[in-house]
C-alpha positions as CSV (number, residue, x, y, z in Angstrom):
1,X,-2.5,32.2,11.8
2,X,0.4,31.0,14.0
3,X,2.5,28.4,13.1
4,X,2.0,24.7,15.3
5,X,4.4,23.7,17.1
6,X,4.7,20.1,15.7
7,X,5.8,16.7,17.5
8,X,7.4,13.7,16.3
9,X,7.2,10.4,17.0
10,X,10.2,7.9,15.3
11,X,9.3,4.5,15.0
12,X,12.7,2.3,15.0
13,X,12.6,-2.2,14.7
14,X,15.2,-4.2,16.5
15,X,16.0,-8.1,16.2
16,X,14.5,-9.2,13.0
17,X,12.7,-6.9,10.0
18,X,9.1,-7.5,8.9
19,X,7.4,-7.3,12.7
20,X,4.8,-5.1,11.7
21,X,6.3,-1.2,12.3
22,X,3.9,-0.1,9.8
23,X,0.8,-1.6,11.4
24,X,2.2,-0.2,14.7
25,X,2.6,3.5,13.2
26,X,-0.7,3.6,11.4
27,X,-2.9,2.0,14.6
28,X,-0.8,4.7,16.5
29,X,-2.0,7.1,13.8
30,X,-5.4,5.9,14.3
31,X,-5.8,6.3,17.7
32,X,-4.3,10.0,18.0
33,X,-6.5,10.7,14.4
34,X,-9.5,9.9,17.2
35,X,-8.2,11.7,20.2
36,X,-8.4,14.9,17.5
37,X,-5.1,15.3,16.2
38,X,-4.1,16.2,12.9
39,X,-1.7,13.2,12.1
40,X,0.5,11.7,9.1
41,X,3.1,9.2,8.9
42,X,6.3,9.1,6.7
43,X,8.3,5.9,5.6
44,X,11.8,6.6,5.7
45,X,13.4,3.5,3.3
46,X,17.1,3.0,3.4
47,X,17.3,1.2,0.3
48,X,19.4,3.1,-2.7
49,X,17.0,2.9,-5.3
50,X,15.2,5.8,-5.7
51,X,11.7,4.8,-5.3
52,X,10.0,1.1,-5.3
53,X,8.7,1.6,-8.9
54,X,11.8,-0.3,-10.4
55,X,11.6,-3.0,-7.9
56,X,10.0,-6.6,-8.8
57,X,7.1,-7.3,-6.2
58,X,8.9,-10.4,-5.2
59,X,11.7,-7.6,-3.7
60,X,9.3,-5.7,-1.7
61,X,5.6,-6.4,-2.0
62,X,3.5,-3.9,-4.3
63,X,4.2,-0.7,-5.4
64,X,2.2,1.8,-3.8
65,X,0.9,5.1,-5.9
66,X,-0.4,8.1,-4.2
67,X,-2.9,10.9,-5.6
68,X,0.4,12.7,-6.7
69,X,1.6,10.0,-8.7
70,X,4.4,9.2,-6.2
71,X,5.9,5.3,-6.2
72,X,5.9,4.6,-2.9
73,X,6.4,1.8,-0.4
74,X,3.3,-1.0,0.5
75,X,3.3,0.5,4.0
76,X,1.9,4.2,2.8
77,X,-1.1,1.6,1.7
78,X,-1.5,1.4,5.0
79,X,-1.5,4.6,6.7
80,X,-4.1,5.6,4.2
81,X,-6.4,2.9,4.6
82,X,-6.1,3.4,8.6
83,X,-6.1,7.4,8.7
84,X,-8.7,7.3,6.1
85,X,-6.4,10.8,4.7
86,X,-3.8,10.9,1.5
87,X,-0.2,10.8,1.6
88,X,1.7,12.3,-1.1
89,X,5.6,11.7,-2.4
90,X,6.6,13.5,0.6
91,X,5.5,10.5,2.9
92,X,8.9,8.2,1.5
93,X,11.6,8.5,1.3
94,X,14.5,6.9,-0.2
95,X,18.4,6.9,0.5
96,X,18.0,6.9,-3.3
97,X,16.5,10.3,-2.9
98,X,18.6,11.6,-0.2
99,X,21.9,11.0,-2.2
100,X,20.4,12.2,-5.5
101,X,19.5,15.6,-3.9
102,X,22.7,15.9,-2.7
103,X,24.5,15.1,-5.6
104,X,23.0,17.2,-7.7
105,X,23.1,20.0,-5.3
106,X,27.0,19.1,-5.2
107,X,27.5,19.3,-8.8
108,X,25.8,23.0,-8.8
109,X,28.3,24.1,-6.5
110,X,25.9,24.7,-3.7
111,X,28.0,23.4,-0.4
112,X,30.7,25.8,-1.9
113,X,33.7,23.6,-2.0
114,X,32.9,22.1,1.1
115,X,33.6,18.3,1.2
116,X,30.2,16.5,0.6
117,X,30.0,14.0,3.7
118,X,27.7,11.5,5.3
119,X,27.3,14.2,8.7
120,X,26.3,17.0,8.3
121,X,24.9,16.7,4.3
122,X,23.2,13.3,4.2
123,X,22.2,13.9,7.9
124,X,21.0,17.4,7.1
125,X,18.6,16.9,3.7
126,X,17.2,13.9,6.1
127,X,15.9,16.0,8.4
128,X,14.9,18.8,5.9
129,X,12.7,15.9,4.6
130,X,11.1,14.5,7.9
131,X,10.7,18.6,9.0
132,X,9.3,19.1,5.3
133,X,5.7,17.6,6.0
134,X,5.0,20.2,9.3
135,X,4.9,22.7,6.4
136,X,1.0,21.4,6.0
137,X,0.5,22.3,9.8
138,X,0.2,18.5,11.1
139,X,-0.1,18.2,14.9
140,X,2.0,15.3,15.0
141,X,4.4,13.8,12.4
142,X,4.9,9.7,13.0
143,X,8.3,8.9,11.0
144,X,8.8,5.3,10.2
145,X,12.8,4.0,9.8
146,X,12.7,1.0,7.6
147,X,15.1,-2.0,7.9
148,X,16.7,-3.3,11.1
149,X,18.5,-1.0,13.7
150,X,22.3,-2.1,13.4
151,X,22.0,-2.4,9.6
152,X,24.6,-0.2,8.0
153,X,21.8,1.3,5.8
154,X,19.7,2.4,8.3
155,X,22.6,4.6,10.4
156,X,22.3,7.7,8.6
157,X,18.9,7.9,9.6
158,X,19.2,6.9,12.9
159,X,21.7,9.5,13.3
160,X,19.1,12.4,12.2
161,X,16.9,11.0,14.2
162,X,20.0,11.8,17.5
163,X,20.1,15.3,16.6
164,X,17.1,15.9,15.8
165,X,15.8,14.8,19.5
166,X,18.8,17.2,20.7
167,X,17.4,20.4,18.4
168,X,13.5,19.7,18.7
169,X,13.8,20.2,22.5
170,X,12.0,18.2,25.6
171,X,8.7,16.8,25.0
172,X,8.8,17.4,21.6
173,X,9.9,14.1,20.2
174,X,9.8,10.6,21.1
175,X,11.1,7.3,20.0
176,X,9.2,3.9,19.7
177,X,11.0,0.5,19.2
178,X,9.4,-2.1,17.9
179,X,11.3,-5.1,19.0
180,X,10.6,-9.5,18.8
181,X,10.0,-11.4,21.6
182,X,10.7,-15.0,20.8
183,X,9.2,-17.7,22.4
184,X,11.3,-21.0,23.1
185,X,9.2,-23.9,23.2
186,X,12.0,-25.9,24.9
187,X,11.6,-23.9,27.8
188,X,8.4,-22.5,27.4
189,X,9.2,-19.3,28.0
190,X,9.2,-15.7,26.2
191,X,13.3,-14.3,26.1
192,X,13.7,-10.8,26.3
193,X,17.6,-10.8,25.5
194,X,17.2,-9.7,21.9
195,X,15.0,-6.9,22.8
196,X,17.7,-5.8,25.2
197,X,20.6,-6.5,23.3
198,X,18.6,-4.0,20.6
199,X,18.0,-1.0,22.6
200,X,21.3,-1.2,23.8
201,X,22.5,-0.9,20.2
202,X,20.1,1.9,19.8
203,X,21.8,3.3,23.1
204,X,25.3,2.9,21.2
205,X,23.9,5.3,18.4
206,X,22.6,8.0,21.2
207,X,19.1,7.0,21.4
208,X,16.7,6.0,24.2
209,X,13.7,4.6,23.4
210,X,11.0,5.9,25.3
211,X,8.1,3.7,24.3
212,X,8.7,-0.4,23.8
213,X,6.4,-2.1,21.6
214,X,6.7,-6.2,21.9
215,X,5.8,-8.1,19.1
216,X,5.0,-11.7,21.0
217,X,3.2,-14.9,20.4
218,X,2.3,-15.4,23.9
219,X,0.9,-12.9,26.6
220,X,4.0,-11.4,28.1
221,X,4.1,-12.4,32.1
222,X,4.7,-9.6,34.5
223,X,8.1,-10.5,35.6
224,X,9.2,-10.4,31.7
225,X,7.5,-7.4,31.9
226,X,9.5,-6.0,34.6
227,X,12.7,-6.5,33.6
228,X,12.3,-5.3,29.8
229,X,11.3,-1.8,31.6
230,X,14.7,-2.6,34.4
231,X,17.3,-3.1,31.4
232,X,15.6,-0.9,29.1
233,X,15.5,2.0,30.8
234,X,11.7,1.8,30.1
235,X,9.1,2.7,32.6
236,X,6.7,0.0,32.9
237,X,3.9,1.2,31.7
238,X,5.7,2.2,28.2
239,X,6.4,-1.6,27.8
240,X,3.8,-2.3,25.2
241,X,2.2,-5.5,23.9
242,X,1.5,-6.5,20.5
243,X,0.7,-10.2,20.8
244,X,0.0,-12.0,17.2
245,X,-3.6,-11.2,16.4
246,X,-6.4,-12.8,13.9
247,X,-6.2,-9.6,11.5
248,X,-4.2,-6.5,11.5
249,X,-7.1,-4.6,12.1
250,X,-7.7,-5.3,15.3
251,X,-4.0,-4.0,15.9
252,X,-5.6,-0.3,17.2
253,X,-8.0,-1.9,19.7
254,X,-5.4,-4.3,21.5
255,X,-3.0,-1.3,21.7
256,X,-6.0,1.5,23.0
257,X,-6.5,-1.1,26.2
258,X,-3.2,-0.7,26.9
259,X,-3.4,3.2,26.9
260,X,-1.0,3.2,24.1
261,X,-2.3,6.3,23.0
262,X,-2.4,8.2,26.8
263,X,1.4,6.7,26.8
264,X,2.3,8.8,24.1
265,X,0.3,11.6,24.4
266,X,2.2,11.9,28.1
267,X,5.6,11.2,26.7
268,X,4.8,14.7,24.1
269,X,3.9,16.6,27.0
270,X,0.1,16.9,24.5
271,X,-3.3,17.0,25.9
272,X,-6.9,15.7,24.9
273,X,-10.1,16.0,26.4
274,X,-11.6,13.5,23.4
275,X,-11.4,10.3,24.0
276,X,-10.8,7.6,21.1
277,X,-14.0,6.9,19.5
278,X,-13.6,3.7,17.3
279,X,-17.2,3.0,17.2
280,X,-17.2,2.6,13.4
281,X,-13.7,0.7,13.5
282,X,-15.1,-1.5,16.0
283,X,-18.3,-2.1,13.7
284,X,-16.3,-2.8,10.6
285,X,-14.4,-5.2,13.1
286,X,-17.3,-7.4,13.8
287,X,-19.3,-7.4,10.4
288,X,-16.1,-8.3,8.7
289,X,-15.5,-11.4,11.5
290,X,-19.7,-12.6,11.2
291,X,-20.0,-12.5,7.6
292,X,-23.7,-13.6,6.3
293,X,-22.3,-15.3,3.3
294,X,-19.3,-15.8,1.7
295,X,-17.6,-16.2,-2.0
296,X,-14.7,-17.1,-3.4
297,X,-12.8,-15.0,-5.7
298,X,-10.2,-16.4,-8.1
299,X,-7.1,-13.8,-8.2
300,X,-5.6,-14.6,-11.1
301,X,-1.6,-12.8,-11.5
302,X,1.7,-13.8,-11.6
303,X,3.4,-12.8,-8.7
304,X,0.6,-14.7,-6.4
305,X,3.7,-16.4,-4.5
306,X,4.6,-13.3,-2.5
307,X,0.3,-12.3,-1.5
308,X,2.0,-8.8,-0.5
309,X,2.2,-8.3,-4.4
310,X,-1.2,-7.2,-4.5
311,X,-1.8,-6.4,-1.0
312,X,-4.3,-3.3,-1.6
313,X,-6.4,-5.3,-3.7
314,X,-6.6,-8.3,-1.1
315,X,-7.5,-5.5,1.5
316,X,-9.7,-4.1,-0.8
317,X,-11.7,-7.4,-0.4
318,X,-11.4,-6.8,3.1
319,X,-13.3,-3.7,3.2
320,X,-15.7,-3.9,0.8
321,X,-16.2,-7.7,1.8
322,X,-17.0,-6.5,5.5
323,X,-19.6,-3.6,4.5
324,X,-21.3,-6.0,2.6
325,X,-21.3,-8.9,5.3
326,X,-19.8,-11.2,2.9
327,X,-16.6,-13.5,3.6
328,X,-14.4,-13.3,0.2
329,X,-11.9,-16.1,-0.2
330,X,-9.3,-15.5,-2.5
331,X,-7.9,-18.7,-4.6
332,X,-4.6,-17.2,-5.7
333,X,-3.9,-18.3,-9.2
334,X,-0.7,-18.4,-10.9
335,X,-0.9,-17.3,-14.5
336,X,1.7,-19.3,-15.8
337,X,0.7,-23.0,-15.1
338,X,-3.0,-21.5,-16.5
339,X,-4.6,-22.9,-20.1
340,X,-7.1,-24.4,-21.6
341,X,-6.8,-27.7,-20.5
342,X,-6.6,-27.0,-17.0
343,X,-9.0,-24.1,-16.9
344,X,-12.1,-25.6,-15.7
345,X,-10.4,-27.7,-13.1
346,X,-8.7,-24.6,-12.0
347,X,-11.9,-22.3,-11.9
348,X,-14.5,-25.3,-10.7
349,X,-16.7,-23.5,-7.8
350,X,-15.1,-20.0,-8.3
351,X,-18.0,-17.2,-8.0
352,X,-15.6,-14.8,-10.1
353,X,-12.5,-13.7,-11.5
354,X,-10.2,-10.8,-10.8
355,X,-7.3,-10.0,-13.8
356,X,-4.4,-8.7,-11.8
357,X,-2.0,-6.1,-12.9
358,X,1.6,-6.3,-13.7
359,X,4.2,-6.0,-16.2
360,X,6.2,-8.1,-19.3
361,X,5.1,-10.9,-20.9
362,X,5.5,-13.8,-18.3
363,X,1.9,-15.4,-17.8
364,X,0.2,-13.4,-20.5
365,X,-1.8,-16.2,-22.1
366,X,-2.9,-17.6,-18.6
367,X,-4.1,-14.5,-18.3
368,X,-6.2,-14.1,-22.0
369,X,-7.4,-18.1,-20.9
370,X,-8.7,-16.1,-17.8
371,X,-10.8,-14.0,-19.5
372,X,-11.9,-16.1,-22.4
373,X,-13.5,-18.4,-19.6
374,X,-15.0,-15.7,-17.6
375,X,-16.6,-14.5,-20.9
376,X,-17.9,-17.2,-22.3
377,X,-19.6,-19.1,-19.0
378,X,-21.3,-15.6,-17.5
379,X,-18.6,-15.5,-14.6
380,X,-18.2,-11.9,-13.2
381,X,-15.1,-10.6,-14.2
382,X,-12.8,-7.5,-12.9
383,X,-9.5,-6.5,-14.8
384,X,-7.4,-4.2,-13.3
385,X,-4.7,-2.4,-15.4
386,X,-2.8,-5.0,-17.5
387,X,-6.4,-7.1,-16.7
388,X,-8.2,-4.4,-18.8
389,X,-5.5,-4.9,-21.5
390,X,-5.9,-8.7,-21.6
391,X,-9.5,-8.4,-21.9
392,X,-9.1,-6.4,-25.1
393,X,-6.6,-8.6,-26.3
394,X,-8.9,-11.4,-25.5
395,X,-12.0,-9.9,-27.0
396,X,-9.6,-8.7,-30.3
397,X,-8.7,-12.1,-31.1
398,X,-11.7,-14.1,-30.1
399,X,-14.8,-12.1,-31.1
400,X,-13.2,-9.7,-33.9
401,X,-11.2,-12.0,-35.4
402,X,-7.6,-10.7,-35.3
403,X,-5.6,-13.7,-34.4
404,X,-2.4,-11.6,-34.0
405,X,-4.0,-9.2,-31.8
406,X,-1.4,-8.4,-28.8
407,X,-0.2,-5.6,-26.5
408,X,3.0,-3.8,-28.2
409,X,4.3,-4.3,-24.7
410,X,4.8,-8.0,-25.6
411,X,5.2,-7.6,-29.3
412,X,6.5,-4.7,-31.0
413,X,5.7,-5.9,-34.3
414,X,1.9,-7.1,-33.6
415,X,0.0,-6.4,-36.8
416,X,-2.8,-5.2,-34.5
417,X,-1.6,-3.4,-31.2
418,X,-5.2,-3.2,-29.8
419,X,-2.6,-2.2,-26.9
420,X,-0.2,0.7,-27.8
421,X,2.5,2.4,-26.7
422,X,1.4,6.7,-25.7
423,X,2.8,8.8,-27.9
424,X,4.5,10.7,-25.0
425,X,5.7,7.2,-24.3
426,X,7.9,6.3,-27.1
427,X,11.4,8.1,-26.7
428,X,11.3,7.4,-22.7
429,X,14.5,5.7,-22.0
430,X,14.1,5.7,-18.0
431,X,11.9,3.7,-16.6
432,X,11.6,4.9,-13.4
433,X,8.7,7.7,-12.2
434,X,7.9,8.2,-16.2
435,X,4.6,6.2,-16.6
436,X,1.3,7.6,-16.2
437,X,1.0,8.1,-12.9
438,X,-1.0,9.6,-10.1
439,X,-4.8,10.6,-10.3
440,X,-6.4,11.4,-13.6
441,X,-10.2,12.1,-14.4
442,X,-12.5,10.0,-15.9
443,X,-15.8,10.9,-17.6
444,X,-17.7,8.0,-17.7
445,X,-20.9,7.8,-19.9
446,X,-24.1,8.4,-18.8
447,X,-26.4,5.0,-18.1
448,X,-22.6,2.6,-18.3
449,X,-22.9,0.4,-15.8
450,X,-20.1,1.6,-14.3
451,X,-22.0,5.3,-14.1
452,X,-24.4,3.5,-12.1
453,X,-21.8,1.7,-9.3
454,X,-20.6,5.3,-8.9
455,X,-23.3,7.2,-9.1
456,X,-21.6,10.3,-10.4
457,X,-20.3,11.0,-14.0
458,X,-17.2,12.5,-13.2
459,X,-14.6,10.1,-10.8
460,X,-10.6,10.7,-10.4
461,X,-8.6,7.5,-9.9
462,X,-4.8,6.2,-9.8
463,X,-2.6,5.4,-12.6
464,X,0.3,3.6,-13.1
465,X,1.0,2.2,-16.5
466,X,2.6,2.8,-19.7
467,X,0.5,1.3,-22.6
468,X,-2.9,2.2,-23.5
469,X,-6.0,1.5,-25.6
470,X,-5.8,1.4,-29.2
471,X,-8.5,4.3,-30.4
472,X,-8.2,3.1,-33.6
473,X,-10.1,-0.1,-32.7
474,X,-12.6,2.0,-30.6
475,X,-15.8,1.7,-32.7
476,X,-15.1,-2.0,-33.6
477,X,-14.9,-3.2,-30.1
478,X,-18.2,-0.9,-29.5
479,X,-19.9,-2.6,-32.1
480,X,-19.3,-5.8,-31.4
481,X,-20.2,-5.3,-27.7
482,X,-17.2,-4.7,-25.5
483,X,-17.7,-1.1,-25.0
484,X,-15.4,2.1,-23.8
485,X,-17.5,3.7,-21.4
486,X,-15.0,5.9,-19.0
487,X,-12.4,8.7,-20.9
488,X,-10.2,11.1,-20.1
489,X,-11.4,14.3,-20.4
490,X,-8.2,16.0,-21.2
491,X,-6.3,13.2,-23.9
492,X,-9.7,11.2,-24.7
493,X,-8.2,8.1,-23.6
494,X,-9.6,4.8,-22.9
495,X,-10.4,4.3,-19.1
496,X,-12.7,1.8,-18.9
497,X,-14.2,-1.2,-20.8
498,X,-18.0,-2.9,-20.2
499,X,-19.2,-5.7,-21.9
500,X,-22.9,-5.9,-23.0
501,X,-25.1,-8.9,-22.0
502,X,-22.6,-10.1,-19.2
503,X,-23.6,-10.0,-15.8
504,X,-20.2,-8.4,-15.0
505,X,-17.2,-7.7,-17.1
506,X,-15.7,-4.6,-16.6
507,X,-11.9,-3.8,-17.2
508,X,-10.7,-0.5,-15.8
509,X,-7.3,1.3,-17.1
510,X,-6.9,2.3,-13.3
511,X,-6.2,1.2,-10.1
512,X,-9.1,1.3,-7.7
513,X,-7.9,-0.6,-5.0
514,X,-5.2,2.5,-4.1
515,X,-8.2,4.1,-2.6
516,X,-10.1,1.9,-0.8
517,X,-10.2,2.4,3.4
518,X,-11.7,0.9,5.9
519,X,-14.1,3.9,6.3
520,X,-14.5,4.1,2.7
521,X,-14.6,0.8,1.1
522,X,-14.3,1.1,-3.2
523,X,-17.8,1.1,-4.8
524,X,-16.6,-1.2,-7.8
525,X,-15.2,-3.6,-5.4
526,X,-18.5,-3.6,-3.4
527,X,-20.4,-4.0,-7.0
528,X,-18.1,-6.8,-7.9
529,X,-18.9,-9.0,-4.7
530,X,-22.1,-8.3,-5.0
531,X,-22.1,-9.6,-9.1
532,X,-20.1,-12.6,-7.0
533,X,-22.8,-13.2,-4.4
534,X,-25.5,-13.6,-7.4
535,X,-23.4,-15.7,-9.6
């Protein structure tokens, strides 16, 4: 079979960070995903750590995981739920990354006395990363640049992205900025200064943008219009809108009637005789905007400041929420300021409670309140992660008796670690990529309720933690009602945790959310907003 000849698209910002490149990149993924193109994206981030999986949330939002077990960036979140397809660790990539490849290749004696520089080395094992993903035979390869063009992190990668254009040849790559329009009240008008002064900085670094996408509050006037393509050096019909919209989701539709797709598909020199089809987009579009009913779900964590902390579980919501025609309303909840003698105040009119994950000690008890309440008063109840750990903790020292019940995560010296440290665990001095990671099996038991929202036996779902289920404690907390019901095969591990006469309390070790799309919303968060809807 021969080889196809790939194209790439580079998606660069300009005047401020955060507009929305990743939105912009997986709508553009969409829509070429529709015309019949094999499509992925790639996040290129020029921060120096190596991955995100060190970073507090409050730095950059959630860490992602991907089937592979790779700690990625928020925004591979999205390419996944919009292309409906898995990334893997080779869709991010660090400066972190770059340099440590280098290094180490240094340090073998591999660039054979040469001087290690920033062109050609860095520039070189760039590339080799962005080229690495047409190994898998992708039609076209959308690269996302993180960060700001101008920022001093970002030029390495901007100047790849210069010689690659020169080495892939004509019509084989293309550049998108993504660039702010502000609007000035004053004056009542959109400027389009910034957006200049940034492509001529792009300019500076040898790079013409072919395709400008607008991010706008207003409508963009045709004269505005006009001279964006006049001192961009953009025709007009590559001067794109992206005007601020009720939800991200309608990001592909608003960019398709602007023939954002044809645009680019001309600009690659690529043909399609398939039109976009977003006939199911367009009907999870208007069930999720005319819900039937609604609920409200209380999300109770402790980084629920920053709502991009748990971003996959809030979209989650989203899908799930939308196939079943229900509105959810999240009440974010910080566990900290949560106890017993605010919990009813806090959790009056709530339909049910989702446990959050996370790490360290900070809000712990808020959290075990959480559970306690959910519990006792018949509220539906999802833990997630650290959630499934607090509801054994909860159960420990509540129903079994063992008041010093803890996590050995909080306390190393708990007389009755109901939550342990793995054995493989307790030597690991890095913290970084050495959890349990990735997709693992689960066998869950025949007739668990969570067998039934499944409908299969055998299920494979994302990790990322470090601290397990006490087996020891197994038979008690079966006996007294809160009962394993989901292992893995292989170690015999604890998965997942159901509690008997409840109309919903289920803790899972694992991360559901990282695999919920808008084509394929989660069953369990479909099963919990519908334990919601009857509470």
């Amino acid at each position: 079979m021969s080889k196809k000849n790939t194209k790439y698209i580079f998606v660069t910002g300009g005047v401020t960070s955060s507009l929305g490149k990743g939105i912009v990149s997986a709508s553009l993924g969409l829509l070429l995903k529709s015309r019949g193109f094999n499509v992925t994206i790639q996040k290129l981030d020029p921060y120096i750590n190596i991955d995100p999986g060190t970073l507090n949330p409050y730095e950059h939002g959630e860490c992602y995981v991907t089937d592979d077990g790779a700690e990625t960036d928020l925004d591979l979140g999205h390419y996944e739920r919009f292309l409906d397809s898995k990334t893997s660790q080779n869709n991010n990539v660090t400066t972190g990354k770059i340099y440590q490849t280098v290094i180490d290749k240094e340090r073998k004696g591999d660039f054979l006395g040469k001087t290690v520089q920033v062109i050609p080395h860095i520039t070189n094992e760039i590339k080799r990363r962005i080229k690495m993903l047409a190994k898998q035979n992708y039609d076209i390869i959308i690269t996302e640049i993180g960060g700001t063009v101008g920022d001093i992190e970002s030029l390495p990668y901007i100047e790849s992205v210069r010689q690659l254009k020169w080495e892939l040849g004509e019509h084989n790559s293309m550049v998108i900025h993504l660039t702010l329009l502000p609007y000035l009240a004053s004056s009542g008008e959109l400027k389009t200064k910034p957006s200049q002064h940034s492509v001529r900085q792009l300019m500076e670094s040898g790079i013409q943008a072919d395709v400008l996408v607008c991010r706008t509050e207003h409508i963009i006037p045709k004269e505005q219009r006009n001279k964006l393509a006049q001192f961009c050096n953009v025709a007009l019909e590559n001067v794109i809108e992206c005007k601020d919209l009720e939800t991200i989701y309608e990001v592909p539709l608003y960019l398709q009637k602007q023939d954002f797709d044809d645009v680019v598909l001309k600009t690659l020199n690529l043909k399609s005789e398939k039109q976009a089809d977003l006939k199911d987009w367009k009907s999870f579009l208007k069930k999720y905007k005319n819900p039937k009913r609604s609920v409200e779900i209380a999300l109770v964590g402790k980084y629920v400041s920053l709502q991009d902390s748990y971003k996959s579980i809030a979209e989650s919501f989203i899908h799930a929420g939308a196939d079943l025609e229900t509105e959810v309303k999240i009440r974010w909840i910080y566990s900290g300021e949560l106890d017993e003698s605010n919990i009813e105040e806090t959790f009056a009119g709530i339909d049910g409670i989702l446990i959050a994950p996370g790490f360290g000690d900070r809000g712990i008890e808020g959290k075990i309140s959480a559970a306690k309440y959910a519990r006792e008063n018949n509220i539906p109840l999802l833990g997630i992660c650290l959630g499934m750990q607090i509801m054994t903790i909860e159960f420990a020292r509540n129903v079994l008796g063992y008041k010093k019940a803890n996590s050995m995560e909080f306390d190393t010296s708990t007389p009755e670690p109901v939550i342990s440290l793995m054995e493989d665990q307790k030597n690991v001095v890095d913290k970084g990529g050495t959890m349990r990671l990735g997709a693992w099996k689960c066998s869950l038991k025949t007739g668990s309720k969570l067998n039934e929202i499944y409908g299969t036996k055998n299920i494979s779902e994302r990790h990322r933690h470090r601290y397990e289920f006490n087996s020891e404690f197994k038979d008690e907390f079966e006996k007294n009602g809160l009962v394993p019901t989901g292992f893995n095969p292989e170690t015999e591990l604890v998965e997942t945790l159901e509690l008997k006469d409840h109309p919903f309390y289920i803790g899972v070790q694992y991360h559901p959310e990282y695999k919920s799309t808008v084509a394929s919303p989660h069953p369990l968060f479909k099963a919990f907003i519908k334990a919601c809807t009857k509470k």
